[in-house]
N, C-alpha and C positions, 0 to 999 in steps of 0.2 A: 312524539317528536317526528318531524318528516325527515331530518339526515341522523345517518350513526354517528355518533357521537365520537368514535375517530375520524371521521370527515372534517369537523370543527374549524381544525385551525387551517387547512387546506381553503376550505372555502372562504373562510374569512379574509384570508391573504389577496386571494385571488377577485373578491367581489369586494374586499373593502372600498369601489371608489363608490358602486353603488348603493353601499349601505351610509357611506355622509351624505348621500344624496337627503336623508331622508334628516341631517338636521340634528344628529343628538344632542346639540349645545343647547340646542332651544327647547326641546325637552327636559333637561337637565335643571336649566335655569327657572321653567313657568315650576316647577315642581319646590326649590328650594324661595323661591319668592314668596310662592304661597304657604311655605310650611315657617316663615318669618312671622308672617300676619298669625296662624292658627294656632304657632307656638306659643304665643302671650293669652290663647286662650285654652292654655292646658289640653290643646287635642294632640290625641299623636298623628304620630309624622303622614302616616298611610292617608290619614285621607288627606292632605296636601297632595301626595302622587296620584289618587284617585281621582282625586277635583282636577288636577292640573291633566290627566289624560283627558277628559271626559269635554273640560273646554279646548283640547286641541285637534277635538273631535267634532263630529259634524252637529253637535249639540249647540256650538259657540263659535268657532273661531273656523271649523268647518264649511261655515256657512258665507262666508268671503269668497266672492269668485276668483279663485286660482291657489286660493291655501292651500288646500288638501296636495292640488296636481304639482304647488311648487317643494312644499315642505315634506311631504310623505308620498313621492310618486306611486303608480303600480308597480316597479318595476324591482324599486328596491325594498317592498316590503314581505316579500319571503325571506330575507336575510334578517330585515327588523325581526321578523316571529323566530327566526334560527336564536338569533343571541338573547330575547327575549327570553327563551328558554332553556336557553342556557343560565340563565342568570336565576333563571326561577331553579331549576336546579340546584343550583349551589344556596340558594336563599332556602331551600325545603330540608339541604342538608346541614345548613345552621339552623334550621326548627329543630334536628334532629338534635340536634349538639346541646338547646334547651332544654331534651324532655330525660328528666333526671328520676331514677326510679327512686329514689331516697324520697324524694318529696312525696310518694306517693304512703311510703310508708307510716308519717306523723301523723295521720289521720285517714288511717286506711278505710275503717268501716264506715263514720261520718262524711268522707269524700266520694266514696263509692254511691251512698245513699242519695246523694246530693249529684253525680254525675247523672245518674244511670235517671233520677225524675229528671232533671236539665235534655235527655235525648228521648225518653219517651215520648213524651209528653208532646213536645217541638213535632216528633215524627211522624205523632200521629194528628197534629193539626194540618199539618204541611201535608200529609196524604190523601187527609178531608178535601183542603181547597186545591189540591190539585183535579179533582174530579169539575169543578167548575173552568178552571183555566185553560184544562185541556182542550173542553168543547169550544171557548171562545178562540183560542188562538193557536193551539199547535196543529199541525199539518195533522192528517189521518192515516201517513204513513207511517209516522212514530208509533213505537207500541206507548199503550198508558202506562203498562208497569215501569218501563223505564223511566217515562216523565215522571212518574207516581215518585220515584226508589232516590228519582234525581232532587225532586222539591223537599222530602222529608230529610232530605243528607242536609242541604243547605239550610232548612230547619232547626235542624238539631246539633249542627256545628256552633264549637267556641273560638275565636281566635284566641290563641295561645300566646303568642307571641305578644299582641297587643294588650293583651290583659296583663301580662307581666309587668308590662312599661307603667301600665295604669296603677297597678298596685305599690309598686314601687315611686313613684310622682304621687301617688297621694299620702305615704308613708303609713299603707296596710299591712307590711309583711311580718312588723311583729305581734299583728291581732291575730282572736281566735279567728275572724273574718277572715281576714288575708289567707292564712295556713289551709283552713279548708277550702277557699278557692280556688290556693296554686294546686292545692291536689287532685281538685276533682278538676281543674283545667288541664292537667297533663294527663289523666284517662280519659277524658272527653274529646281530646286531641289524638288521642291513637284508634279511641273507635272510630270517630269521624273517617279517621284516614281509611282503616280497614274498610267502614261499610261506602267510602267513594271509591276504594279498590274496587270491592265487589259490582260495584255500580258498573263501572268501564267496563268490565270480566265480562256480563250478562249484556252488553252492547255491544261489543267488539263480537264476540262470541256468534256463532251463527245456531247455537242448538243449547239446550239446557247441559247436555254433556258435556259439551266443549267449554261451556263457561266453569262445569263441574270439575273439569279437566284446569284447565286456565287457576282456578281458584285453589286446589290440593297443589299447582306446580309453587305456588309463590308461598301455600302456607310451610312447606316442605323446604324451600330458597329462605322464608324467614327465621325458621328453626335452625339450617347450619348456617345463619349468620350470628344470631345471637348465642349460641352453645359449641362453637367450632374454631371461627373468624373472631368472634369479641376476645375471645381468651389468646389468639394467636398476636390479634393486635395488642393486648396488651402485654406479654410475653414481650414484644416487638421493641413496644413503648419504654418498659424497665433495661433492655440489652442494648437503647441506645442512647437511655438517659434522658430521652425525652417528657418523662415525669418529675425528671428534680429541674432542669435546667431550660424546659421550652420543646418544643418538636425541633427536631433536625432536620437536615436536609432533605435524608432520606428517608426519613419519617414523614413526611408531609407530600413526597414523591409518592411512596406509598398509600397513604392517606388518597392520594389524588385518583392513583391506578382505580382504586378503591371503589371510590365516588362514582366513576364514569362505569365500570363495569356493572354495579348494581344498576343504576340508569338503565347503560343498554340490554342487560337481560329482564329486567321488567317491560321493556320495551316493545321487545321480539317477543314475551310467552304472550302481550296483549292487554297487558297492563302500562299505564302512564307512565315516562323513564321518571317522573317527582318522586314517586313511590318508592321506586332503588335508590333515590339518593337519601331520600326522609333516612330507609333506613341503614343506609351507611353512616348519618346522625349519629343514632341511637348505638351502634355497637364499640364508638370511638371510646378508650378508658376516658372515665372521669380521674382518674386517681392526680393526686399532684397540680390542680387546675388545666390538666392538658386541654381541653374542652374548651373550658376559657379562651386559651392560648393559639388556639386554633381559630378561634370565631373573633380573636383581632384581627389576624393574616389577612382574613377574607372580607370580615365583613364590610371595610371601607369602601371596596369596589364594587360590591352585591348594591349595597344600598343607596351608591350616588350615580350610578351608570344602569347596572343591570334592573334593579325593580323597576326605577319610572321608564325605565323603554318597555319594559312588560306592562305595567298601568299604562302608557301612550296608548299600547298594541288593545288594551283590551276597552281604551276611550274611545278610538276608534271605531267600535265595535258597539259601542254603547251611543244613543241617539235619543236623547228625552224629547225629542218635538215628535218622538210615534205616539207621545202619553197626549192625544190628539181628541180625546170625547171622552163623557163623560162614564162609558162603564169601563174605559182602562183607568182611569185613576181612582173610578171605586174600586178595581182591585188591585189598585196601586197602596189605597191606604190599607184594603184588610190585610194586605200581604205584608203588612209593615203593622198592624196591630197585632194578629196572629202570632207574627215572631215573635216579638216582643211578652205576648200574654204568655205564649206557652213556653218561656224558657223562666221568665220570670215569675209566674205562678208555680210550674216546676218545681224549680231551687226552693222558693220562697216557702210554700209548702211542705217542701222535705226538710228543709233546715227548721221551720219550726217544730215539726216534729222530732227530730234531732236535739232537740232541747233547748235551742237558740230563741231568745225574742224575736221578736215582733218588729224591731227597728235591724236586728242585724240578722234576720231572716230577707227582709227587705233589701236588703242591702247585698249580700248574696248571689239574690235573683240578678237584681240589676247589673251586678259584675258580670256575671254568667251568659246575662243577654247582649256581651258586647259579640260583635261579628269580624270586621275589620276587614282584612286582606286575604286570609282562610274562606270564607265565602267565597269572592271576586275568585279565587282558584277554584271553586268547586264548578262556578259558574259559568267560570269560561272553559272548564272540562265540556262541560254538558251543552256549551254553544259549539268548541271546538266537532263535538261526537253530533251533531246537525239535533240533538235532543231538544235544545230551546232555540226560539226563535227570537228575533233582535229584540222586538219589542217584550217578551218576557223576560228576556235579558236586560233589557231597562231597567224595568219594576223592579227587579229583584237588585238589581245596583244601587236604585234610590233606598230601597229598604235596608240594606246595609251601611251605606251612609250616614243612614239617618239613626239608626239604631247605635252604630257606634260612635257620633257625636255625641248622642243623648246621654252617654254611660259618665263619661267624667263627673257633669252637673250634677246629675241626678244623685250619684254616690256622694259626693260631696253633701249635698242636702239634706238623703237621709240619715247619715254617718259621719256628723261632723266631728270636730278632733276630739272638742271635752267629753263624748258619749262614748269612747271606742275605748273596747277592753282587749287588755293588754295578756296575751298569752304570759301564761306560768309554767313552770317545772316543777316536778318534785309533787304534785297534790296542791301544791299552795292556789288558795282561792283567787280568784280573778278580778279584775281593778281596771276600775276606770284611770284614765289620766287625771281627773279632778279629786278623787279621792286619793290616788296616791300623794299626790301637791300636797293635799290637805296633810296627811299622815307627816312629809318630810318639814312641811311646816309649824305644825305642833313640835316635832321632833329638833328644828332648830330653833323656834323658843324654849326650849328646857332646856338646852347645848349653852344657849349664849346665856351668861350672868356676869355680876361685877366678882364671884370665884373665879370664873374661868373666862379673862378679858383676851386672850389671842386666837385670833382666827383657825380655826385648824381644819374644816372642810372645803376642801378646794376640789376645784373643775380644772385641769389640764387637757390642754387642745392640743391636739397632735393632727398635725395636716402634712408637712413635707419632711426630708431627713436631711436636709438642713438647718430646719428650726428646732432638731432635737436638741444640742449644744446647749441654745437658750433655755429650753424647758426644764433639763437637767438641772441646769445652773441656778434658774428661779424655782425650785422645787428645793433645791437644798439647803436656799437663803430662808426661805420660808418655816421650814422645817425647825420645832420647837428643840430649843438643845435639851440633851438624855441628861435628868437631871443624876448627881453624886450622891450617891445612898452613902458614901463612907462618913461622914458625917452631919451631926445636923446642926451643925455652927455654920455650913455651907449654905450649899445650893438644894441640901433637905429645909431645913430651917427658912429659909427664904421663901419657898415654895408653899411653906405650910404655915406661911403670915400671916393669910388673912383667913386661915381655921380658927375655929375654937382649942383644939388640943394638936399638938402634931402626928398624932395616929394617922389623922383624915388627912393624909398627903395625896393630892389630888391632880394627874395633870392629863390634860386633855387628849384624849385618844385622836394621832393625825388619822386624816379619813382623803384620800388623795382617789377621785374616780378621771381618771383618764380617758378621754373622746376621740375616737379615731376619726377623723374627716376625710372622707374618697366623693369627690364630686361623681355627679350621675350625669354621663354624657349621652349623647344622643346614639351610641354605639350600643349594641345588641348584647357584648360584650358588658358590660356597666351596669346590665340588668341582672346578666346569668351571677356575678357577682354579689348583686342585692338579694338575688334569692337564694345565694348561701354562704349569707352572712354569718351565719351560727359556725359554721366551718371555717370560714376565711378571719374569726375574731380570733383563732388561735393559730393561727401561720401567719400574720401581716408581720412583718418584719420592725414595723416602727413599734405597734405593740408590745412584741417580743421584746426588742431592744428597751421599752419603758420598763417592763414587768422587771427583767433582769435587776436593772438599774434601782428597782425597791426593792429586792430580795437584799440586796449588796449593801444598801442605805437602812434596812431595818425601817421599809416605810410600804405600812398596808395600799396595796393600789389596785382596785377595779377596772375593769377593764369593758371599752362599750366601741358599738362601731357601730357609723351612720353613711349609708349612701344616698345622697340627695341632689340636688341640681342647685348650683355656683349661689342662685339667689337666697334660697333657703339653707343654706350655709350657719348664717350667721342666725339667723331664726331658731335652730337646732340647737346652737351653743346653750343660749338663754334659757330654752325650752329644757335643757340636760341639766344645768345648773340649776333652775327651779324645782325640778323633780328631783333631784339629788340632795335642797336643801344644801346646797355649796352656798359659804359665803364670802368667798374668792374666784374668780374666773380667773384663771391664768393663760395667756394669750403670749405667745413671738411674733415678732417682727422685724423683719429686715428691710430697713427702711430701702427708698430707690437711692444707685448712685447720684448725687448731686457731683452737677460739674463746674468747671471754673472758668470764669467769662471772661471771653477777650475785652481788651476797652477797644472803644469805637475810636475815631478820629479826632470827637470832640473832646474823649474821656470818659464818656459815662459810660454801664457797661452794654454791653451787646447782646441784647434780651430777642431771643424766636418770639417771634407774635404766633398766637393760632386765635383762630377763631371758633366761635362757640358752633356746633352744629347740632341745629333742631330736632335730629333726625334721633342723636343720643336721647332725648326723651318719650321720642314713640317706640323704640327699639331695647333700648337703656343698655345702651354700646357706651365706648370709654376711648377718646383717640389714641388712648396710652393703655395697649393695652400689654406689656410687658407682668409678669410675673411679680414685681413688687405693688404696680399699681394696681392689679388685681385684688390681692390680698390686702390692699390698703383697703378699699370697696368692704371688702367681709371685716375689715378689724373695727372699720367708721359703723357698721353696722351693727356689730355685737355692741358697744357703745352708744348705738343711738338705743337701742331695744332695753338694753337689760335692765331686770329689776337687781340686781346683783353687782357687788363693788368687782370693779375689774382693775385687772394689775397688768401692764402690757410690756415685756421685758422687749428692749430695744438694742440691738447689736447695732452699735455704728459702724463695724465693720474693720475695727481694732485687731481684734483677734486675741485680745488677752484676756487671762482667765481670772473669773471671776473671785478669785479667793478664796469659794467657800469649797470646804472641806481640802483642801490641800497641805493643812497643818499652819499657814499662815494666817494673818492677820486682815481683817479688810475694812477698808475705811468708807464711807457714806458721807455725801453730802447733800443735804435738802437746803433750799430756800425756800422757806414759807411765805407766800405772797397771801394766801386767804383765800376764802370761799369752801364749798364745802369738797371739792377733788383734793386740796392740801388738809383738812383737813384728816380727812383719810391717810394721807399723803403721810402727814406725822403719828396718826397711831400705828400705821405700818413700819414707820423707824424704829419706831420703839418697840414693837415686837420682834423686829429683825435683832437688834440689841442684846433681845433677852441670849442669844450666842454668844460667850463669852469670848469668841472670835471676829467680832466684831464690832470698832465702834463708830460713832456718828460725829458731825458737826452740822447743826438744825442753824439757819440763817435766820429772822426774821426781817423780811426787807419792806423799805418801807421809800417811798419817792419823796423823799424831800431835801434840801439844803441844809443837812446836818452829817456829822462825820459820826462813828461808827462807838458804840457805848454795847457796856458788857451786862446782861442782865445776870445780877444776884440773885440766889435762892435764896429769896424773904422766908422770915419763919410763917409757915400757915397764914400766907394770905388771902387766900380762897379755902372755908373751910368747906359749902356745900357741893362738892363737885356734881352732886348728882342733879343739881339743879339746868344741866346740860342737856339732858333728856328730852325733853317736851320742847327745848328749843329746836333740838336738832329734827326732834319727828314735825314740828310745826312745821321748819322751812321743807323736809322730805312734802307735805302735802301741797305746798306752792311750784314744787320743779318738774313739772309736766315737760316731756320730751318725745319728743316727734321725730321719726324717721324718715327722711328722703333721697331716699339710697338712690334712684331715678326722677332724672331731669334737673335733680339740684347737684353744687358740686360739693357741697359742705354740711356735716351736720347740724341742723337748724333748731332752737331750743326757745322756750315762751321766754318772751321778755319780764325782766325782773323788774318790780316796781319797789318804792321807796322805803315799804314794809317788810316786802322779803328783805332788801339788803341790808337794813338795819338790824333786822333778826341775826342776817349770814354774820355782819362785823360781832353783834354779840356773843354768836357761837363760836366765832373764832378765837376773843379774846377767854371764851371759857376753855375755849381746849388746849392752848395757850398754856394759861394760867393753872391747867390740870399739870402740864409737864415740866413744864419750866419754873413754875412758881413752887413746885413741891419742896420741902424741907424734908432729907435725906434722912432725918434725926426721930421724925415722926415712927409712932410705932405701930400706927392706924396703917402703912403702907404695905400692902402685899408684898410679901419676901422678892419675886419674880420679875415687880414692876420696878422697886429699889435697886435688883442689880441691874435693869436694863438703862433707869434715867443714870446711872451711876458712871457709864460707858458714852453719854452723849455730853456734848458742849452745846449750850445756847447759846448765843449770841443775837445781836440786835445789829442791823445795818441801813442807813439812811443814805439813800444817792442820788441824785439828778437823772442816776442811767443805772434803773436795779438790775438788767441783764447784763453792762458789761460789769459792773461792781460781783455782781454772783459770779457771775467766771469765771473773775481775776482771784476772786474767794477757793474756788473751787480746783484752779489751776495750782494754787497751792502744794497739792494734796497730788500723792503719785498711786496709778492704781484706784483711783474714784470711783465708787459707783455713784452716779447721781441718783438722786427721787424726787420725782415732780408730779403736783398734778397737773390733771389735762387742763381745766380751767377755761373749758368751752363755755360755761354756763357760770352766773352767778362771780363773775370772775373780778375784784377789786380794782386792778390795772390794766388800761388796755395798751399792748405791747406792740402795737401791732409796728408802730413809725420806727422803735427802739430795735428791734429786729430788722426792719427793711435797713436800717445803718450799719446793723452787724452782717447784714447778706453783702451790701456792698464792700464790705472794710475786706472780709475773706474769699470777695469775689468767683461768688456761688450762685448760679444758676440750679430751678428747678426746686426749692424747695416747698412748691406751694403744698405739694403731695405730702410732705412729712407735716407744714404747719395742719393741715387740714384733719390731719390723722392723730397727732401728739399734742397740740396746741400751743402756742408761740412761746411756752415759758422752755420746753423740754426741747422746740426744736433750735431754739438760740444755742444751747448746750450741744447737737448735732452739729448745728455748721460751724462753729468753734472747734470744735473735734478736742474737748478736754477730757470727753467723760470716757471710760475704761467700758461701759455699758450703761444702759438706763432702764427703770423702771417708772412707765409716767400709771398714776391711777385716776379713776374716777369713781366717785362714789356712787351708790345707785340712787334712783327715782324712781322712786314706788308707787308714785299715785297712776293710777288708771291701770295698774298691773295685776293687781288682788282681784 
């Protein structure tokens, strides 16, 4: 750095008008424009900052006469390179805050194997061609060893940082892949750092002793940071609470003292002040997420001000119109193959021999050979130190670029999702995702029979601590009642109807895996998190609070956490429930408030017009983007995707408690319109049933000009029940379902033709005729299923208007939970006029979001505000899923 580092804010104060001379906004802005467009192509963020410097540079935009002298004068850019570096500072002491010794430990020897060829290798290609680069283009002032010490560092460098982002966006960190390349990414990130210390030491240095001298002062300065200082800071950390509760005040004061002093005494012995702050990083406790906690505080300012004024500073400095003939970009390209062979030959090599294949040896390397923004610092070390000259300063910026665009694609290609194995504990042997599917697959055919007809492996989604209330509540509705051993005239006897002897009393073990969901935001902080997920699955607070809440309920619950990014949310759900072999997703939702419409002048009501924007499809933005609209997005999506019945419990926002388990009684009411979502819809009544704390009144409604008849249980009017089967799996291979989470506003599903719907009315009236037509008397009936129809009323209902007739049905009834299906697809009635009547009558704005999300039978039931809660389902579509 050229000023000490308590000059800082002196100078700043004092020359801030000449450093807006130079325009931060507009740096600011080309930086976050471009990292829109590169975000939808899975690259990270850095090279947005690095593209967006490089065109504000005389590469692009440079090239305008009067750009540079209006937007970045001479005047004010020694203050641009003062804060630039300042920023890289605190940016080098959030790398430190990443590099976590724990991770190095899960695969010490394997990652050590796997670093140490990934720097070899690199440094000694890198030392090969620098014997030709020298003669063409560095001055003969420069010694070679230093160029020589400079190209191999930049070589044999991994960005750290970027690789985490990466691994984490392509959901590597619970493979054997992932684990050994965060490991061998954080030693390969401390050597680097160490052998670019040295670097500087032997250039700054005027004699081999003085660099010998320079180099014993820092290793001597890193010793009592890490064995003196780490232990004081953390001493610091527990006496001010700053490990249960967050950093303090003075804690983070400190912290800062901290920061700057390691800076400026690496500074003054002759080393880079990055180097003091890296490692003021490193000696911060992790204990408690302090680390974490720390890299929120900062990182929002680091990463939208400070790096792209440092990538401006170093675009600047970078000039591709030097790559001017044909032997600079032939050693443009080897400088860009070289890197690339020797990091990823390297890895590739040593992981194979490591024991790893051939596909995830591959894979590996290619991680390994990302570069990113770790380079571009080493780079402009060695332009800063007069070592490389602009035009090898080029080269080596297009090589980095290029290398770490390449890295996403490439991993993706050779390590796509079905081929990646999945790390184990304990010895247990390793497993693809396809094979374990397979495994929970066979395992839920042998679970489901006409013995054991109720659900009992369920997916709980746990995302905010709001929607816990709802999960509790449908987790206990669900929940099979403990059947009465005291005798077997009971609820033993019932249970063991449909055995052969009552020995074989059989009931279904619950199996409840709980999904933690934490979006992966573009914060650095989001990442440090993904990478110790293993740790953060037994302190998240919403977990903690679920796990309790089975210990207390006598209900076995698994526990998983997923950190991923808002779109891949709902992809994750599916993807847990399929591997788990759940044949329940259980989902909250708090729908959006709906408000109430003034009448106009004429009377009608007074509806906001918006207009559609095009710009939502290239981007896949939402005008509404509030917190319920949101999670409306991820609950339409788990629905468009899954191969799996989904159950979405809906808080209208009542606040009253659901009944279950409070020693009272709770009442259900469905109206079955048809299709295969009520379907589902009424075997889930009836399993909810089998609680003798609960019972039902099932509607069957029907649009026509007849008033309202009571259906009798005929004696065994349907004897083949089973004959339901093949109709039901038939219509499952007709209901193909598409996703269009982006540019559509609604989930969209294949049109039904006259053979499926006449299939859907016959399966209805068989599932129907399974419940309602049963004779109670029958001794064919599973003990289980007899007390649950035993507990419902059916009923038959014909109206002109089957939503207001269900309401005024259901209005009845105090404390209701409704059940509905979705009835987006396949659906008998279309509701849509009979609803736009009831939106008028209770003068409700804004419900397009809840019809779009519940579908028009469940959100009629919402703007009425009858129901105490709801549950709307949908059954799955399994074709194109297997």
């Amino acid at each position: 750095m050229d000023y000490p580092s308590w000059c800082v804010v002196y100078i700043i104060c004092v020359h801030g008008l000449a450093l807006s001379q130079s325009n931060p906004g507009v740096i600011i802005m080309m930086a976050q424009l471009l990292s829109l467009g590169l975000g939808r192509m899975k690259q990270p963020k850095v090279i947005a900052e690095v593209l967006g410097g490089i065109l504000l540079g005389p590469t692009a935009l440079g090239r305008i006469p009067g750009f540079t002298q209006h937007i970045f004068p001479s005047q004010s850019l020694p203050y641009l390179s003062l804060v630039a570096n300042i920023g890289l500072c605190l940016f080098l002491f959030i790398v430190g805050l990443e590099i976590d010794a724990s991770i190095i430990k899960r695969n010490a020897r394997m990652s050590a194997i796997v670093s140490l060829a990934g720097m070899a290798l690199p440094f000694g290609l890198g030392s090969a061609l620098s014997v030709p680069l020298y003669h063409h283009f560095i001055d003969p002032s420069v010694k070679f060893t230093h160029f020589m010490l400079f190209t191999g560092v930049a070589y044999s460098i991994t960005a750290f940082p970027v690789l985490c982002r990466i691994l984490t966006e392509l959901k590597l960190l619970d493979t054997t892949v992932g684990i050994v390349v965060l490991s061998a990414g954080v030693g390969n990130d401390v050597v680097g750092w160490t052998l670019l210390a040295l670097s500087v030491a032997l250039v700054n240095a005027g004699s081999g002793l003085t660099a010998l001298w320079v180099l014993l002062t820092c290793v001597a300065f890193t010793m009592f940071l890490l064995f003196v200082v780490k232990r004081v800071m953390l001493w610091l950390a527990r006496a001010t609470g700053s490990t249960d509760n967050g950093p303090t005040m003075f804690y983070m004061t400190v912290v800062m003292i901290l920061l700057w002093a390691c800076a400026f005494f690496t500074d003054i012995v002759g080393v880079n002040a990055i180097f003091g702050a890296f490692l003021a990083g490193i000696i911060v406790p992790r204990e408690g997420g302090l680390a974490i906690a720390l890299t929120e505080k900062l990182e929002d300012m680091v990463s939208i001000i400070f790096l792209p004024l440092y990538f401006t500073l170093s675009g600047l400095n970078t000039n591709l119109g030097l790559l001017d003939n044909g032997i600079t970009w032939a050693f443009t390209i080897a400088i860009a193959c070289l890197a690339f062979l020797g990091k990823f030959g390297g890895c590739t090599v040593a992981s194979r021999l490591s024991g790893f294949s051939w596909r995830e040896s591959s894979t590996i390397g290619a991680l390994m050979s990302c570069k990113g923004l770790v380079e571009l610092i080493v780079l402009n070390v060695g332009l800063s130190a007069g070592i490389l000259s602009p035009r090898v300063f080029s080269m080596f910026v297009l090589e980095a670029l290029t290398l770490t665009f390449m890295t996403t694609p490439l991993v993706t290609a050779l390590y796509p999702p079905e081929r990646r194995v999945i790390a184990t504990s304990g010895g247990a042997p390793p497993q693809t995702r396809d094979d374990e599917c397979r495994d929970f697959d066979a395992d839920k055919k042998s679970l489901v029979n006409e013995e054991q007809p109720w659900r009992h492996r369920f997916t709980v989604v746990l995302d905010r601590i709001e929607h816990m209330p709802c999960m509790m509540a449908l987790t206990q509705l669900v929940r099979p009642p403990v059947p009465d051993f005291s005798s077997l005239t009971t609820a033993v006897s019932m249970s063991a109807a449909s055995y052969p002897t009552p020995s074989k009393h059989k009931t279904p073990e619950v199996s409840i895996s709980a999904l933690r969901l934490i979006e992966l935001s573009d914060r650095t902080s989001a990442v440090m998190k993904s990478s110790t997920a293993d740790t953060l699955i037994h302190t998240d607070p919403l977990l903690g609070i679920f796990r309790m809440f089975g210990e207390l309920n006598d209900l076995p619950v698994s526990t998983s956490l997923t950190i991923v990014p808002q779109d891949d949310l709902a992809y994750n759900v599916v993807d847990h429930a399929k591997r788990n072999a759940s044949q329940l997703i259980l989902l909250p939702w708090l729908p959006p408030c709906v408000g109430t419409a003034e009448p106009s002048e004429g009377g009608a009501l007074r509806r906001d017009k918006f207009d559609h924007n095009p710009f939502e499809s290239i981007f896949g933005t939402s005008r509404d983007r509030s917190t319920s609209a949101v999670h409306s997005q991820f609950v339409r999506g788990v629905f468009a995707q899954s191969a799996t019945d989904v159950a979405l419990f809906v808080d209208p926002g009542n606040h009253l408690n659901t009944g279950a388990g409070t020693g009272g009684s709770h009442h259900i009411f469905f109206p079955f319109f048809g299709g295969p979502d009520d379907r589902l819809a009424l075997e889930f009544v009836v399993q909810l049933c089998a609680n003798p704390k609960i019972n039902a009144t099932v509607v069957k409604m029907e649009k026509r000009e007849i008033g309202n008849t009571q259906i009798e249980r005929p004696p065994s009017v349907y004897s083949d029940i089973k004959a339901d089967t093949n109709s039901l799996a038939l219509l499952h291979q007709h209901g193909v379902t598409t996703s269009t989470m982006i540019g559509f506003p609604d989930t969209v599903y294949g049109q039904a033709n006259t053979q499926m719907r006449m299939q859907s009315e016959t399966a209805d009236s068989i599932v129907w005729m399974r419940y309602a037509g049963r004779n109670l008397s029958d001794s064919d009936i599973p003990g289980p299923l007899r007390a649950a129809l035993s507990r419902i009323n059916f009923t038959s209902l014909a109206s002109p208007a089957p939503l207001h007739a269900a309401i005024q049905r259901a209005s009845m009834c105090q404390r209701v939970l409704v059940i509905a299906g979705r009835s987006k697809r396949l659906a008998v009635e279309d509701h849509r006029a009979e609803l736009k009547d009831l939106v008028e009558e209770h003068r409700v704005v804004g419900h397009e979001v809840i019809s779009k999300t519940i579908g028009d039978v469940a959100t009629a039931f919402v703007v009425s505000g009858c129901a105490s809660a709801m549950v709307v389902l949908q059954a799955a579509a399994n074709v194109g899923m297997e």
